[in-house]
N, C-alpha and C positions, 0 to 999 in steps of 0.2 A: 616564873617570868625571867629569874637571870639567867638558866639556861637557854629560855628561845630567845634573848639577844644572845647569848656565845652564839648559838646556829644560824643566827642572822649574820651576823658578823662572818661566821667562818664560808656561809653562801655568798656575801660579800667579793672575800676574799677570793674564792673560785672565782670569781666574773671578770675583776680585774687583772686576775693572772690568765684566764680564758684569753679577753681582749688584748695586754701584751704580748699572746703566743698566736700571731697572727688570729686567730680566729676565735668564738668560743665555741662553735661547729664543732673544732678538732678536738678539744676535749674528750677522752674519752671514760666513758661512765660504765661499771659493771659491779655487779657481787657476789653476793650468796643470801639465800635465808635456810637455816636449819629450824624446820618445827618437828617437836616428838610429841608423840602417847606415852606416857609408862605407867606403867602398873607394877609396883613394888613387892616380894616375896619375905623378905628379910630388911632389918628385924623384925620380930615378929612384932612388936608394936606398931609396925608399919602395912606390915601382911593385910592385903587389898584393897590399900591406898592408891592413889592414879591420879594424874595430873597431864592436863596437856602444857608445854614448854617451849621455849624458844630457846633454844642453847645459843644459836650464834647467828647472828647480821652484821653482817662485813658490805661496807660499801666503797669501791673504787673508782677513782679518778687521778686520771694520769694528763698530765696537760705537760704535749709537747714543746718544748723552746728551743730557742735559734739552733743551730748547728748542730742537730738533733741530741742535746740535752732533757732531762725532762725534769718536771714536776711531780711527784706521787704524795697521794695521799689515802689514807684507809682508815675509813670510822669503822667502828665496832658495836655493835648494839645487844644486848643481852641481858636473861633474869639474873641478877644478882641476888641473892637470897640470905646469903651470907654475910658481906662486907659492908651493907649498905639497907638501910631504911627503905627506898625507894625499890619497885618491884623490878624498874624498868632501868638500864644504865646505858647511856651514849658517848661513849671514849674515845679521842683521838686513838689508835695504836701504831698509825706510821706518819712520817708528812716529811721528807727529806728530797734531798736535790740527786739527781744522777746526773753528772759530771762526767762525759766524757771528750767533750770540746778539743782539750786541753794533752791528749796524749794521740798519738800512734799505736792502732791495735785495736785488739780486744784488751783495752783497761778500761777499768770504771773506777771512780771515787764518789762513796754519797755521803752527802753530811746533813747531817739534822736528826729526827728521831726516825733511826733506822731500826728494822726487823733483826732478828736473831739470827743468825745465818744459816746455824746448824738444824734451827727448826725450819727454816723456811724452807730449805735441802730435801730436808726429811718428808712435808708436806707433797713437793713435789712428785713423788715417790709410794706417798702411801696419802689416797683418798680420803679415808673412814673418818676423819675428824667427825665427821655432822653426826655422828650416833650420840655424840655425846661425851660428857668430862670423862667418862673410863675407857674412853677410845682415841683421848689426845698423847698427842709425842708426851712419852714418860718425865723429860724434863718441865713441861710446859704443864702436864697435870701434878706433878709434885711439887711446883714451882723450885726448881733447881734453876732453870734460866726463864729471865724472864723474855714475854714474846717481841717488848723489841725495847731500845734505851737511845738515849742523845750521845750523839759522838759521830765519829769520821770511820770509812770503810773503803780501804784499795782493794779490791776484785782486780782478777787477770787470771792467764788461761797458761796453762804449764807448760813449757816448751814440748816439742815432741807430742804433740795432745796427748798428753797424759791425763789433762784434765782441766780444773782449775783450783785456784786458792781463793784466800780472800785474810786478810790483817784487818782487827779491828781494834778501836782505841775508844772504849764508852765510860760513862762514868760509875757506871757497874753494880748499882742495885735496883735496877729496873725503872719505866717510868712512874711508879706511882711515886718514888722518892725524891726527894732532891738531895743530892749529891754536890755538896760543896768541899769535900775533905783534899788533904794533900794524893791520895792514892787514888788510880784511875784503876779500871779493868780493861787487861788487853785480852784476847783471842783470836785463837788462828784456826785455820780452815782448811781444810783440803779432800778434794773429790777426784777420787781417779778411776775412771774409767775405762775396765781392760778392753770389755769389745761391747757388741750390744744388747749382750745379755747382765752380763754382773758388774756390780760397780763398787767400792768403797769410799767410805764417807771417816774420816778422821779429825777432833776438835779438840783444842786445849784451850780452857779459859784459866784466867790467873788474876785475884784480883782482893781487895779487902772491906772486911767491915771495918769500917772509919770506928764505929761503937762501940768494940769490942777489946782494942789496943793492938799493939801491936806482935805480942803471942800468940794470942786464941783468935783474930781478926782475919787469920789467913780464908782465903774462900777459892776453890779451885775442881775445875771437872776436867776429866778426860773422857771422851768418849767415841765410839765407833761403831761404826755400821755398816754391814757387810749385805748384798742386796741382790735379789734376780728377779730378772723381769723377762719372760716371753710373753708372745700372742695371748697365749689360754692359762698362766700362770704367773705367780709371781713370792716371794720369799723372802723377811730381813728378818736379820739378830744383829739386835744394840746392842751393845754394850757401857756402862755409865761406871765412873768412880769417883768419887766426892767427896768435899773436907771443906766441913764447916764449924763454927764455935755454935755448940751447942746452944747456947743461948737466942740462935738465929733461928734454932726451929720451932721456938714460938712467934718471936716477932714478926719473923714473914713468914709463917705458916709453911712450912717445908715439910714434907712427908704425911702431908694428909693428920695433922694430929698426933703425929706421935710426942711419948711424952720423954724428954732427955731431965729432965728440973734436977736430977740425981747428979747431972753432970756439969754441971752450971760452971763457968769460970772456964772450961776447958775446950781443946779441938775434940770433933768428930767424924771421923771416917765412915763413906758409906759405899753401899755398894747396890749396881740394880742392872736388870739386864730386861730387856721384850723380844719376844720373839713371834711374826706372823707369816701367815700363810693365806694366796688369794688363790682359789683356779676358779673358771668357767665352769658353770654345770649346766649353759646353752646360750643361745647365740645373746641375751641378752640377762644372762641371770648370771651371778657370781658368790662363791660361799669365801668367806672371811673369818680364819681361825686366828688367837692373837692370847697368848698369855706374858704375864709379866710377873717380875718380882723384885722386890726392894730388902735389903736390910740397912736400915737407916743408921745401925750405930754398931759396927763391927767388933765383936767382939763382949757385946754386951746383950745377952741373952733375952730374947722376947719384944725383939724390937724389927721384925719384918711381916712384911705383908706379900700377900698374892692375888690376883685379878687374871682371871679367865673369861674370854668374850667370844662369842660365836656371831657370826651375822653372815645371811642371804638375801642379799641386791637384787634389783631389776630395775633397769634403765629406761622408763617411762618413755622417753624422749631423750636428745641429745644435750638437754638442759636440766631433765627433773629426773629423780633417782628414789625409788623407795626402797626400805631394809627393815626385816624383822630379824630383832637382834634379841639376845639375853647374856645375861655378866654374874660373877660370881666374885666377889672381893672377900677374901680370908686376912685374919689381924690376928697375931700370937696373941695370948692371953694379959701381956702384959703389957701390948703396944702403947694405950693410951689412956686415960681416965672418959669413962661411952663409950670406948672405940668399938663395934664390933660388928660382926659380920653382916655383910649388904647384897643383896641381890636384885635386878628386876627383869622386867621385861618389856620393850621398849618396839612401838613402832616408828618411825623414824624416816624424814624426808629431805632431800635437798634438792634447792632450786639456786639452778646458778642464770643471770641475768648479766 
């Protein structure tokens, strides 16, 4: 019951912000739904398990205002299996103002609970989320960053189109936390653009565990992505580097499990890179090659993983997209206390609305 008042409320809230923006016509409404099959190989105590899934329901609404400002807002819907009692989970993950009234240009300022930028970049760029958690931006399925946090965001476009940037100011451990400490998180952003095939994408976040003090609290990524894109082809290698207080890879679950407890009190350096591959194999079919790897604690022996995925597309329609896909996740020997090698095989749909 106190759920369907929040969604009362937050439908509400749409109606009134419709009717101030001259209309609620103008509103506009769109999303996603991802439903999968899988059928599990590994481990073998799982070996010809199957379940059908719902990885992700994304719903948008953008309600334009005066001076062509706007409103956004993005629910998220999904099986939670892990964090939460309930099979079924309905989360704000964006709702902020874009602000551009106020300047000359291509600038933007949004504030409220904004998207991650570097993932949102990245999305742009690479399709395949809807296969599922081992097909999401490597920050976003390790939880390295999270998918979007409260705080303020300058966007602008490089002189010379070079490209653009973007300066963010959040409060720097994602939304599921509240963040009241002296230390914010800043990150910066930049996509440059040589011509119109290849592009690069460069991110620096910098930012602290309030929890941890002010030693081992340090929390900091650099990361890069280098990109091509033709007609009938397409190509990136991330690259990620990370420094976290061990002690954060249990509480927010950072790297899938792994286990640091040997390192407790201390920083930890990490290191990870993806690398994929998409061409045409006909006018409506596409193959998707993507592997990755992590070593979560540099330096410190039996602490990385690897994830290999294959997947071939066909675009149903200019709205619905099916893929049969399979994945292979490798864990050193001493990655985690369970941890161990996972495999399945997955059919896989996306309908965007």
């Amino acid at each position: 019951m106190r759920d369907m008042k929040k969604h009362s409320l937050f439908i509400l809230f749409c109606i009134l912000v419709g009717s101030s923006a001259h209309a609620l016509s103008e509103i506009e409404i769109g999303g996603e739904l991802d439903a999968n099959f899988t059928l599990w190989n590994l481990p073998t105590g799982q070996r010809g398990d199957s379940a059908f899934e719902m990885p992700s329901l994304f719903l948008d609404l953008d309600a334009p205002l005066k001076d062509d400002n706007l409103l956004v807002f993005r629910l998220e819907g999904s099986e939670e299996q892990k964090t939460t009692n309930e099979r079924f989970t309905v989360k704000m993950r964006e709702a902020y103002l874009d602000l551009v009234s106020i300047f000359q240009g291509m600038h933007a300022l949004r504030l409220g609970l904004i998207p991650q930028v570097w993932q949102e970049a990245q999305y742009e760029s690479y399709s395949y989320r809807f296969l599922g958690r081992e097909a999401w931006s490597i920050t976003e399925k390790w939880n390295y960053l999270s998918p979007s946090d409260l705080g303020v965001s300058f966007m602008s476009q490089m002189p010379a189109d070079l490209g653009e940037y973007a300066i963010t100011l959040a409060n720097g451990e994602g939304v599921k936390e509240k963040e009241q400490g002296p230390h914010k998180e800043v990150s910066l952003f930049g996509r440059f653009v040589f011509n119109e095939n290849w592009g690069l994408n460069l991110g620096y976040v910098r930012g602290n565990y309030e929890k941890y003090g002010e030693d081992e609290g340090l929390k900091e990524r650099v990361q890069a992505l280098i990109s091509y894109q033709s007609e009938n082809a397409g190509a990136g290698l991330e690259l990620l580097y990370a420094q976290d207080a061990a002690d954060a890879f249990a509480d927010y679950n950072l790297a899938e499990g792994v286990d640091l407890s040997g390192l407790a009190g201390s920083s930890v350096r990490g290191q990870g890179a993806s690398l994929f591959t998409t061409f045409k194999t006909g006018p409506l079919a596409e193959l998707m090659l993507r592997y990755d790897y992590l070593n979560a604690a540099i330096g410190e022996s039996g602490k990385d993983m690897q994830t290999a995925l294959i997947s071939l597309s066909y675009l149903v329609s200019s709205d619905i997209r099916m893929a049969l896909m399979t994945d292979y996740t490798w864990y050193a020997a001493e990655y985690g206390p369970g941890v161990r090698d996972q495999s399945k095989i997955a059919l896989a749909s996306q309908v965007l609305f």
